[in-house]
TORFITI-121743 format. One record per residue (C-alpha): residue in one letter; x, y, z. Coordinates in steps of 0.02 Angstrom, whole numbers, plus 50000, padded with zeros to 5 digits. Each point is the difference from the previous one (the first is absolute). Example, Ala and Ser with C-alpha at 12.3 -4.5 7.8 and 13.67 -1.06 7.14 Angstrom:
! TORFITI-121743
@r->A | xx->50615 | yy->49775 | zz->50390
@r->S | xx->50069 | yy->50172 | zz->49967
***
This chain:
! TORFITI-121743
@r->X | xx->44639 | yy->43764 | zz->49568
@r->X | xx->50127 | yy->50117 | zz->50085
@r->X | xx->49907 | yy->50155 | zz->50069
@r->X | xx->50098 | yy->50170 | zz->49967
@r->X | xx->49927 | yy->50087 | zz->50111
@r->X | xx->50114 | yy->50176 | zz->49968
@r->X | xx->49905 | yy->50004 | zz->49820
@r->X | xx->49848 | yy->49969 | zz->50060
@r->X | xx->50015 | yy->50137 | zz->50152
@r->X | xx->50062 | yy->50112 | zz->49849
@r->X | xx->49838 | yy->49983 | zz->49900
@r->X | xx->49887 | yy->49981 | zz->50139
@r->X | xx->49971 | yy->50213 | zz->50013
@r->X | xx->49945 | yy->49997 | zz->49822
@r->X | xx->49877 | yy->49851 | zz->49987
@r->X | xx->49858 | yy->50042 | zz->49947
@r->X | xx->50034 | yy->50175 | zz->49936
@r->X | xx->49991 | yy->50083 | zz->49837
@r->X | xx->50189 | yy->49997 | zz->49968
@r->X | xx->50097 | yy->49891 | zz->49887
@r->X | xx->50109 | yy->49870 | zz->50116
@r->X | xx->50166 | yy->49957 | zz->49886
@r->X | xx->50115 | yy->49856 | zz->50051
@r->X | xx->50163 | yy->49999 | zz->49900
@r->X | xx->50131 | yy->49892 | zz->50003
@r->X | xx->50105 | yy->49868 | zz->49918
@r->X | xx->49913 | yy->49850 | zz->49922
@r->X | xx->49982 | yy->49847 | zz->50126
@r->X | xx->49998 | yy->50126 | zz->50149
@r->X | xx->49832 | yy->49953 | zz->50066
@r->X | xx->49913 | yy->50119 | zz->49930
@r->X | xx->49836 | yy->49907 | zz->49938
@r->X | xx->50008 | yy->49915 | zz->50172
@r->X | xx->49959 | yy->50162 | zz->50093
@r->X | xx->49851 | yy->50047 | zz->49859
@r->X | xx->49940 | yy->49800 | zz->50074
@r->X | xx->50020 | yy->50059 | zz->50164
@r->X | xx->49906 | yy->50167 | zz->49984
@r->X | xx->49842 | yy->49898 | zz->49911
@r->X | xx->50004 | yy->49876 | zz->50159
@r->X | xx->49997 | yy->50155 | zz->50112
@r->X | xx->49862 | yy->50074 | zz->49915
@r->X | xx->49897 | yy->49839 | zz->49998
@r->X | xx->50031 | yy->49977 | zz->50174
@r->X | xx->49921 | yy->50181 | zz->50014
@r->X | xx->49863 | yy->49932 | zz->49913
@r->X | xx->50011 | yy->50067 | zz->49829
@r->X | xx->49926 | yy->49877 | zz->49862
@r->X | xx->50122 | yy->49913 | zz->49868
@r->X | xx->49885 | yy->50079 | zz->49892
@r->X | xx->50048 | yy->50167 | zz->50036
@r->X | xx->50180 | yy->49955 | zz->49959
@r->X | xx->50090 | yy->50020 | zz->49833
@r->X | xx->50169 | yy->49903 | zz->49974
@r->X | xx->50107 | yy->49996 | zz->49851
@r->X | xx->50175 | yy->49934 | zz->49970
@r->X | xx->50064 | yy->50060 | zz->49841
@r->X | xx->50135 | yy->49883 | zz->50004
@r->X | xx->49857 | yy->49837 | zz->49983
@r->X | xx->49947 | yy->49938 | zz->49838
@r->X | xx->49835 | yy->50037 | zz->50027
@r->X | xx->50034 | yy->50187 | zz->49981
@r->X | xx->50152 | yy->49988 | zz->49884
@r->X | xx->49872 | yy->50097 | zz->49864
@r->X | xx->49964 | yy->50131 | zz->50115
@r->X | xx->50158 | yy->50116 | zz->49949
@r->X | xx->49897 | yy->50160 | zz->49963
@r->X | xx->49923 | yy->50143 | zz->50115
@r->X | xx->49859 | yy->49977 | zz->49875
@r->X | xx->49994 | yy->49792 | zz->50028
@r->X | xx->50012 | yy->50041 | zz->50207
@r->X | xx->49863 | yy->50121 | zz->49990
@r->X | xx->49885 | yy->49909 | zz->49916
@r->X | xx->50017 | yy->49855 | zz->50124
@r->X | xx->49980 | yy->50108 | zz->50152
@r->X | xx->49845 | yy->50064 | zz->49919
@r->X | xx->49923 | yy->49845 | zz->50015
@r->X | xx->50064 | yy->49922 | zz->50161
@r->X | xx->49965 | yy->50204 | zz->50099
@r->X | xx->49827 | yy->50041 | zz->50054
@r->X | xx->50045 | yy->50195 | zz->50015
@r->X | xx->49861 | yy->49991 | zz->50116
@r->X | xx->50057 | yy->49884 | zz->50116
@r->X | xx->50211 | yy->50016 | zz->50092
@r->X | xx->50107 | yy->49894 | zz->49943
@r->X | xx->50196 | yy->49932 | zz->50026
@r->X | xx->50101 | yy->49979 | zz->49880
@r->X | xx->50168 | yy->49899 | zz->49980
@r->X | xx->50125 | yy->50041 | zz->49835
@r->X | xx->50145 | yy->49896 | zz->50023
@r->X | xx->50149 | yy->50041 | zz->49886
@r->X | xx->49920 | yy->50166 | zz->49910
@r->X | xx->50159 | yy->50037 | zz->49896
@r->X | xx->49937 | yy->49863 | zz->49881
@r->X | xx->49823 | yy->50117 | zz->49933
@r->X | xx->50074 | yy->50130 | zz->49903
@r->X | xx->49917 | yy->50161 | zz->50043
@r->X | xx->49959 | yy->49944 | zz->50181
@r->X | xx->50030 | yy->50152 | zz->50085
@r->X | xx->49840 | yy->50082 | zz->49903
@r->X | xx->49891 | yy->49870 | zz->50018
@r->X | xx->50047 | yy->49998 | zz->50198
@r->X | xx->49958 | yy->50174 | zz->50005
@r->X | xx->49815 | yy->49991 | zz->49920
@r->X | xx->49970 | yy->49836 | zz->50111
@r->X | xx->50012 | yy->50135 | zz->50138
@r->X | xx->49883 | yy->50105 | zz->49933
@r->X | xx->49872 | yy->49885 | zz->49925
@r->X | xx->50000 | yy->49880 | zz->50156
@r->X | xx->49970 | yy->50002 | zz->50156
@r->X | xx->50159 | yy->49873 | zz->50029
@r->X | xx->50132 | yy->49966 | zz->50138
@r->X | xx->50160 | yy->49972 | zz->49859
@r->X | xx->50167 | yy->49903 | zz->50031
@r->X | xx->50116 | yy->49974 | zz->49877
@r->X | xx->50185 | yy->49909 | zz->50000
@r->X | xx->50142 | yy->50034 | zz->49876
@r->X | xx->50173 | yy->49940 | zz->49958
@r->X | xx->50040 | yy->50162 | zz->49928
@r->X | xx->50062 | yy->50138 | zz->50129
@r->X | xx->50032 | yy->50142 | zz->49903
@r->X | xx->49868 | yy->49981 | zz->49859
@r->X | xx->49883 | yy->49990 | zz->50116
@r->X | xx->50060 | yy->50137 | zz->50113
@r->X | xx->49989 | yy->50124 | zz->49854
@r->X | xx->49847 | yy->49964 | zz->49934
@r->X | xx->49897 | yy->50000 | zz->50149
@r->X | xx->50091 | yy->50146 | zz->50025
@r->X | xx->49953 | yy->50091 | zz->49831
@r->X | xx->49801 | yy->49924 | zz->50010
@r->X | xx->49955 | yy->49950 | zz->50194
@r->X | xx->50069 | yy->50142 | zz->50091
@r->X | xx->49965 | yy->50000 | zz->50161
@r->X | xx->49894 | yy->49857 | zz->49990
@r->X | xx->50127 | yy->49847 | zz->50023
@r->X | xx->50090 | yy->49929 | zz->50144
@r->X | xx->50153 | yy->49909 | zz->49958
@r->X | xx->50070 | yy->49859 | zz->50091
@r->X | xx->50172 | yy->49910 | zz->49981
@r->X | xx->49988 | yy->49821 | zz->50007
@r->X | xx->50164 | yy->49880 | zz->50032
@r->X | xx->50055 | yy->49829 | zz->50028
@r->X | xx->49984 | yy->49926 | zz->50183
@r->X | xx->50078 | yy->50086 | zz->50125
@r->X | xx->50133 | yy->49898 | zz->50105
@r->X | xx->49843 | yy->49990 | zz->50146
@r->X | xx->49865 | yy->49957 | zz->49866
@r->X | xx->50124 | yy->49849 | zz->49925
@r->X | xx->50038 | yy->49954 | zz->50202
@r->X | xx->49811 | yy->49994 | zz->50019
@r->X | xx->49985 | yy->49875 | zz->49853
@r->X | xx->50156 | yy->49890 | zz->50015
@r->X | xx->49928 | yy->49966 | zz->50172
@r->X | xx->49809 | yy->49987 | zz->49927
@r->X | xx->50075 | yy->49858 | zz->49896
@r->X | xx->50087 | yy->49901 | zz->50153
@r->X | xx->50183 | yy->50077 | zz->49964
@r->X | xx->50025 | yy->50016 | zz->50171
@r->X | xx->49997 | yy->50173 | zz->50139
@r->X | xx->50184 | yy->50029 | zz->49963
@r->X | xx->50004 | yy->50175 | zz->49945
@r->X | xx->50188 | yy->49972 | zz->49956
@r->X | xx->49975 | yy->49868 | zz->49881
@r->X | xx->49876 | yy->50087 | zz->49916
@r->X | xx->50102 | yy->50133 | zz->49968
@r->X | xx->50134 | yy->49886 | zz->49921
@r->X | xx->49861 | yy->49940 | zz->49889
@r->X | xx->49940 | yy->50170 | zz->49966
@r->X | xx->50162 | yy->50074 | zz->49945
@r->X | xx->50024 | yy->49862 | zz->49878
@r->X | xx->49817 | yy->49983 | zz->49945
@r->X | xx->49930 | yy->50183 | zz->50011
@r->X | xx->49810 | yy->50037 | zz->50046
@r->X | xx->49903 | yy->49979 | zz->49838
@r->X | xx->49835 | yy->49907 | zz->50070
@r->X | xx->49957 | yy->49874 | zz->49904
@r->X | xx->50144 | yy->49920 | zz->50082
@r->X | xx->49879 | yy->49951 | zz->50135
@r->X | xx->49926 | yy->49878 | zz->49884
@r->X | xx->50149 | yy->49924 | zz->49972
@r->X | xx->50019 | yy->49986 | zz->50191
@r->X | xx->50169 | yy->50103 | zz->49967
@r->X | xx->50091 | yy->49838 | zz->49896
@r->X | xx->50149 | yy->50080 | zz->49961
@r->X | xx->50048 | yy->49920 | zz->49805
@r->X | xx->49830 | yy->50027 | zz->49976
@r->X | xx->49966 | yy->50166 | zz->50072
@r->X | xx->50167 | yy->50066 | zz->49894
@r->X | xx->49934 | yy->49927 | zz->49828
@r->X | xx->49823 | yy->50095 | zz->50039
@r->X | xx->50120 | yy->50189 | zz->50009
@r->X | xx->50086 | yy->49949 | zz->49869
@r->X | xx->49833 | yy->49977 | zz->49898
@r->X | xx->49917 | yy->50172 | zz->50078
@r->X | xx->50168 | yy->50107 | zz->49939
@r->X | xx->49971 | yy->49928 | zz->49833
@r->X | xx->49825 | yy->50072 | zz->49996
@r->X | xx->50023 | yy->50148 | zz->50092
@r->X | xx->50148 | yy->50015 | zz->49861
@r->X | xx->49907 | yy->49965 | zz->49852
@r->X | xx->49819 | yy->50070 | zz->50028
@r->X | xx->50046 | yy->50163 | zz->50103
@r->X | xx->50165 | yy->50042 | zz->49931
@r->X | xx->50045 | yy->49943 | zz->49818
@r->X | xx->49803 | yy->49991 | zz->49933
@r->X | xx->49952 | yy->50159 | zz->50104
@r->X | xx->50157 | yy->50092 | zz->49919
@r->X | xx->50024 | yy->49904 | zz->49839
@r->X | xx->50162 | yy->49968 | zz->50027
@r->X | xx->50074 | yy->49905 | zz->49861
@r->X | xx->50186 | yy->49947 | zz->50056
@r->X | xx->49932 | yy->49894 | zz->50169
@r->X | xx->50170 | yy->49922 | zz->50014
@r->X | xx->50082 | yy->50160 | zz->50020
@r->X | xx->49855 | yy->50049 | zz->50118
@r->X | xx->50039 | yy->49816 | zz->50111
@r->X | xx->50194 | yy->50073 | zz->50019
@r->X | xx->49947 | yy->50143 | zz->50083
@r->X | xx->49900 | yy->49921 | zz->50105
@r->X | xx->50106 | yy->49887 | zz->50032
@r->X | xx->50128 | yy->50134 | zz->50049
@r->X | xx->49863 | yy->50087 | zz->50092
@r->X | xx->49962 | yy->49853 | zz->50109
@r->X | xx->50162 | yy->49950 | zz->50041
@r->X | xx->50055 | yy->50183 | zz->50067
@r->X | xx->49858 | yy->50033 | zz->50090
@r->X | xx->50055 | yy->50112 | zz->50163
@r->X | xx->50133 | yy->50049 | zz->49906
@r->X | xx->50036 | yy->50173 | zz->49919
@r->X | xx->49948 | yy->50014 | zz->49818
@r->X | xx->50032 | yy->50082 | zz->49844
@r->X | xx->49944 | yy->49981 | zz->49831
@r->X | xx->50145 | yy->50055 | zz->49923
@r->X | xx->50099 | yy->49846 | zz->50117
@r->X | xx->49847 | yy->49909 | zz->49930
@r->X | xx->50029 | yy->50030 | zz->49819
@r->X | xx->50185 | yy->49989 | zz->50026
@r->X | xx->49986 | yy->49821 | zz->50066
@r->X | xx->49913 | yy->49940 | zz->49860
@r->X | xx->50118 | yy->50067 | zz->49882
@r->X | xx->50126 | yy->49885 | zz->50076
@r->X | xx->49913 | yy->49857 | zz->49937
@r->X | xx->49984 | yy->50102 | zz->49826
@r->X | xx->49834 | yy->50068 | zz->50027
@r->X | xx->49959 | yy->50181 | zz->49963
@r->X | xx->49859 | yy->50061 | zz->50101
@r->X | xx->49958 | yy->50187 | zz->50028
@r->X | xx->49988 | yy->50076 | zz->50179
@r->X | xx->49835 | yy->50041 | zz->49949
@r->X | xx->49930 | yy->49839 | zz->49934
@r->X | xx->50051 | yy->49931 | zz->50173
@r->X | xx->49919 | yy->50149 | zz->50091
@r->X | xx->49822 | yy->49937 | zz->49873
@r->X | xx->50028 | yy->49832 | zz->50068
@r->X | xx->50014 | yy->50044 | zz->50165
@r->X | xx->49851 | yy->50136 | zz->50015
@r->X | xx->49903 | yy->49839 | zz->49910
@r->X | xx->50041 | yy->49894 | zz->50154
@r->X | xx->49971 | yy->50109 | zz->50118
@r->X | xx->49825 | yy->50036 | zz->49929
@r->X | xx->49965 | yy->49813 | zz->49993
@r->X | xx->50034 | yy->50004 | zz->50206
@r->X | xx->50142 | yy->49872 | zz->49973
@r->X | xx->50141 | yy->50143 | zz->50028
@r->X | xx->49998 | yy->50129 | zz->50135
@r->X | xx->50132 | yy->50136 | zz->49961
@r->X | xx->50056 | yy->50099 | zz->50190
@r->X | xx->50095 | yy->50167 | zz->49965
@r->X | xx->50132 | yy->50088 | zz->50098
@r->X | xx->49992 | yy->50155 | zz->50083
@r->X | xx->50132 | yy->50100 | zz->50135
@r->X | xx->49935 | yy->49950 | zz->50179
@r->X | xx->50081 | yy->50158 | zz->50058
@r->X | xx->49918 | yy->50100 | zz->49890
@r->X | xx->49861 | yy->49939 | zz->49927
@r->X | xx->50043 | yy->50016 | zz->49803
@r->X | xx->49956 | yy->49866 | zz->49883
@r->X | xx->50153 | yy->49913 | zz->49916
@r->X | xx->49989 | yy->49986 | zz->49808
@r->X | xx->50129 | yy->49860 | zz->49992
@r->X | xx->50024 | yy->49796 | zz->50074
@r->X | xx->49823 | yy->49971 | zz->50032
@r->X | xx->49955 | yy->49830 | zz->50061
@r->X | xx->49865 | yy->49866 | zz->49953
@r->X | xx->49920 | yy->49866 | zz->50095
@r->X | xx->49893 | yy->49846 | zz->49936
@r->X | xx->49807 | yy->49979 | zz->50032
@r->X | xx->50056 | yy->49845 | zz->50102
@r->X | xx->50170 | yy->49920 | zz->50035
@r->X | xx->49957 | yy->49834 | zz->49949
@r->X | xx->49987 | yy->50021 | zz->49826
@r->X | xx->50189 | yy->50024 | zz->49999
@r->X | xx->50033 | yy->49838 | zz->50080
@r->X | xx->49875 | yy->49926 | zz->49872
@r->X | xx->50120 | yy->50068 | zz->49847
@r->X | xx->50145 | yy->49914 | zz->50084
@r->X | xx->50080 | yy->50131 | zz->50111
@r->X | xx->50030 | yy->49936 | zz->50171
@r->X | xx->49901 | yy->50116 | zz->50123
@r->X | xx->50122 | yy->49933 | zz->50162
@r->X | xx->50149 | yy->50035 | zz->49900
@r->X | xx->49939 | yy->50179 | zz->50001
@r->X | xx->49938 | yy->49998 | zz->50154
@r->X | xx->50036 | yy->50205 | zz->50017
@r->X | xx->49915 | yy->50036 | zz->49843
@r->X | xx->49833 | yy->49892 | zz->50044
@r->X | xx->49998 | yy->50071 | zz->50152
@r->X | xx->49988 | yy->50161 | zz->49932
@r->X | xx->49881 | yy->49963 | zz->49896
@r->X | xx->49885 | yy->49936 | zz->50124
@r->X | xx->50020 | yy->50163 | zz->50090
@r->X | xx->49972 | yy->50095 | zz->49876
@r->X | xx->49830 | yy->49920 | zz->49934
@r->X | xx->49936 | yy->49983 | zz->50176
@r->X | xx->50017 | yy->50171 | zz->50035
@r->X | xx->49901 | yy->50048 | zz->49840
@r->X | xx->49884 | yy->49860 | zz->50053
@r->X | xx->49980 | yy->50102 | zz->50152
@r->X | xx->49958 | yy->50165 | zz->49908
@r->X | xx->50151 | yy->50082 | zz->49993
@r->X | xx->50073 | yy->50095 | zz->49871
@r->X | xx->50211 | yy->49956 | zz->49986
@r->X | xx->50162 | yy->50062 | zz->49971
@r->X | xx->50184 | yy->49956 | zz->50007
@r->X | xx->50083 | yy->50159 | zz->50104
@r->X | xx->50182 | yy->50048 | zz->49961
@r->X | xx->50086 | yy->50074 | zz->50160
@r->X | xx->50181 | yy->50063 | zz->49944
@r->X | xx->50084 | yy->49825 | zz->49920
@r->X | xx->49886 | yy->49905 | zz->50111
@r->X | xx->49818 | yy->49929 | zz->49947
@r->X | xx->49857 | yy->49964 | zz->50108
@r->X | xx->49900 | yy->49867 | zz->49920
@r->X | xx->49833 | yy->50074 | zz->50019
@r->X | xx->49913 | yy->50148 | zz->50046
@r->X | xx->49807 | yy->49942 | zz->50026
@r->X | xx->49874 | yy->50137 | zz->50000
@r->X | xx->49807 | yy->50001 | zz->50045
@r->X | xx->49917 | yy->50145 | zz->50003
@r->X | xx->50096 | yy->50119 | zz->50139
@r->X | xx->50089 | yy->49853 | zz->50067
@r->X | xx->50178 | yy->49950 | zz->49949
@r->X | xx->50133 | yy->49839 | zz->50058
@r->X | xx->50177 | yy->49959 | zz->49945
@r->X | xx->50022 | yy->49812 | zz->49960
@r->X | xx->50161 | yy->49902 | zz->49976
@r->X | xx->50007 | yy->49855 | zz->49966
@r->X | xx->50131 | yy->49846 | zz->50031
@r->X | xx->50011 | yy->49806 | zz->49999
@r->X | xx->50064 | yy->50003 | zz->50174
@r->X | xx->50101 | yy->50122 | zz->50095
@r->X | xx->50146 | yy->49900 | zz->50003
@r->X | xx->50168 | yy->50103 | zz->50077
@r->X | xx->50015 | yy->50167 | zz->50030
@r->X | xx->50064 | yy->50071 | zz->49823
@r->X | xx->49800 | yy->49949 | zz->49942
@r->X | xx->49939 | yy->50065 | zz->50136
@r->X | xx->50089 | yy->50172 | zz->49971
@r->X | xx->49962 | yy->49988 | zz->49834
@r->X | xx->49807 | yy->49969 | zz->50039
@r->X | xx->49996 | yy->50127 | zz->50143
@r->X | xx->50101 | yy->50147 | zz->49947
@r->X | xx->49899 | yy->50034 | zz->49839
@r->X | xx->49860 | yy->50039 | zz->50103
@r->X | xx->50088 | yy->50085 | zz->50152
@r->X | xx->50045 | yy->50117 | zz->49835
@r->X | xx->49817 | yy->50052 | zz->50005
@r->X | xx->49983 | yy->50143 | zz->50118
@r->X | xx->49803 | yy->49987 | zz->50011
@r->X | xx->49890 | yy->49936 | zz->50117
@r->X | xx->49895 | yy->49860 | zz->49900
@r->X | xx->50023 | yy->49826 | zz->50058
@r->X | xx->50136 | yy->49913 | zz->49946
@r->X | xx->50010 | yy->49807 | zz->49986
@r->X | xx->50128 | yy->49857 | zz->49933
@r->X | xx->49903 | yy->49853 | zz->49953
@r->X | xx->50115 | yy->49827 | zz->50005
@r->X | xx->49968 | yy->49815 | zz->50040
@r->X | xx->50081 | yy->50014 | zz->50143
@r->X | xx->49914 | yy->49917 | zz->50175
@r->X | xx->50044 | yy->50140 | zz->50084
@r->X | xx->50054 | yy->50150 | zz->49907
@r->X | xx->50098 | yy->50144 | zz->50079
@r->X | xx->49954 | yy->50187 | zz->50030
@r->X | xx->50106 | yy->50144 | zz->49990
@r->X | xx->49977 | yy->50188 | zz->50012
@r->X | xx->49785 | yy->49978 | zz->50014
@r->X | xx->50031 | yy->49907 | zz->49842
@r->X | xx->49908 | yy->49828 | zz->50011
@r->X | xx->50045 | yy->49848 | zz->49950
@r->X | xx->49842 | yy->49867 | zz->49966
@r->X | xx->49996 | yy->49834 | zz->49940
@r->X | xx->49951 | yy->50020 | zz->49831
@r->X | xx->49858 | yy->49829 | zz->50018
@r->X | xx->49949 | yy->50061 | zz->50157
@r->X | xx->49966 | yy->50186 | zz->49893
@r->X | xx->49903 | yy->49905 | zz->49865
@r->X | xx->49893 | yy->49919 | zz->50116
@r->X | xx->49960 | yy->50155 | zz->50079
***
């Protein structure tokens, strides 16, 4: 088992303490694993198996326990509310009425709670509307480029940090992939199988979506253009081409849909000069590359795009909120945000005469501030100009 030990430093303040710990992401993320590795911690601690309450609403053995009422009644008889206890829901979207019956477990019990979900925004807004105050969310994703680097080498790939970045960009960093000691065919025929259910369960079911096929198209369209600017009206028009009508806002419902099911991440525009939000040619970026080589769409033959993608989901990874800045006709491909701190990011496939490098350069020499500034490329060794920095983009992901 791959330690992630970012998660675990992430949950590590709130152990223990009478506040709801939330892990959301996409299915297959590793979510469960981390609930596994906070009941090994707290055995090692020396808290008794006893004390522990897990339950995997995706298992068979709790498939009838789809109620608040059903869940309640259960926790009644494993709790002692004399006695603290820790308990483990893994994939809560699945009890309807869970928020409720989280929020009376807090009150009834004396209990240290952690949940996981596959559903960003439903559960964002219902914790929001019952647990105020009384959750701590944390985003969950696929393996970073260092966690996959960490396993292809725990499963004798080699110390080659450049190979495993060839692997990666093909294969993405869903983990289970270290079971499959990273076999390509069959780590590619495993993403194909978790888009499927990521599709079906948390997307068409959640929604009730009747016309999937239409929904696949989009998707399909979706994947394909990540990194690039997108409309839903060049969406719509596109499928009208192939004689299908499809409203701008039935592709907008499909969209919000994936991006609730952690599958989609949509990245808006704003002025970098000065500071307004764009309402126009957002951009959206995939949970993890590697499900678009999986459908068939070669990741090295869109090397730029991938790239970007990897960027983009690390820097979330990383805590930072993003945005694509507009300076003038020029774009800056990020503008990462954490708190009071901001950075400029471009990124390239390699820096390779002096027309990319102007073109990489100059749309952040266009930003007058003083906020660091960096162009991330594969190159060995990457050029600076102005203060402006260029970094190997491996070298950045390892860091």
């Amino acid at each position: 088992m791959i330690k992630r030990k970012e998660y675990e430093e992430a949950l590590r303040p709130f152990v223990g303490k009478n506040i709801i710990k939330v892990l959301v992401g996409a299915r297959r993320v590793g979510k469960s694993t981390l609930l596994k590795l906070i009941r090994e911690g707290l055995e090692e601690q020396g808290v008794s198996r006893d004390a522990m309450v897990h339950i995997d609403f995706e298992s068979a053995r709790f498939s009838k326990m789809t109620t608040a009422d059903a869940l309640s009644a259960y926790i009644a008889q494993r709790v002692d509310p004399t006695k603290k206890h820790y308990v483990f829901f893994d994939e809560i979207q699945e009890v309807q009425g869970w928020e409720k019956a989280l929020r009376s477990f807090m009150v009834d019990y004396d209990i240290d709670l952690y949940v996981t979900g596959s559903n960003a925004r439903m559960l964002s807004s219902d914790l929001a509307t019952y647990i105020t105050g009384r959750y701590v969310q944390i985003p969950v994703f696929p393996f970073s480029f260092a966690e996959f680097f960490r396993a292809f080498q725990a499963v004798g790939q080699g110390p080659n940090s450049r190979k495993a970045f060839a692997r990666y960009v093909e294969q993405g960093g869903f983990p289970f992939q270290y079971d499959l000691e990273f076999e390509k065919d069959a780590s590619l025929q495993y993403l194909q199988d978790v888009y499927s259910t990521i599709l079906l369960k948390d997307v068409v079911q959640k929604n009730e979506f009747r016309d999937t096929d239409q929904l696949l198209r989009i998707m399909q369209y979706a994947i394909q253009e990540i990194g690039h600017s997108f409309s839903a009206k060049g969406v719509s028009d596109y499928l009208k081409s192939e004689r299908r009508s499809v409203s701008v806002d039935t592709v907008y419902n499909y969209l919000r849909a994936a991006e609730a099911a952690c599958l989609l991440y949509r990245v808006g525009r704003e002025d970098a000069i000065g500071k307004k939000t764009l309402k126009f040619n957002e951009k959206f970026y995939l949970v993890d590359h590697g499900i678009r080589e999986a459908l068939g769409y070669s990741n090295t033959a869109s090397i730029d795009q991938v790239l970007e993608n990897i960027v983009c989901m690390e820097l979330k990874r990383r805590g930072y909120s993003v945005t694509v800045g507009k300076v003038g006709q020029k774009e800056v491909d990020f503008i990462a945000r954490h708190g009071d701190e901001i950075a400029y990011y471009q990124v390239a496939y390699l820096l390779a005469d002096e027309k990319v490098i102007e073109r990489e350069f100059s749309a952040l020499e266009a930003v007058s501030d003083n906020y660091p500034k960096y162009v991330l490329s594969l190159d060995e060794f990457a050029p600076e100009r102005g203060g402006i920095k260029g970094v190997n983009l491996i070298d950045w992901l390892l860091g």
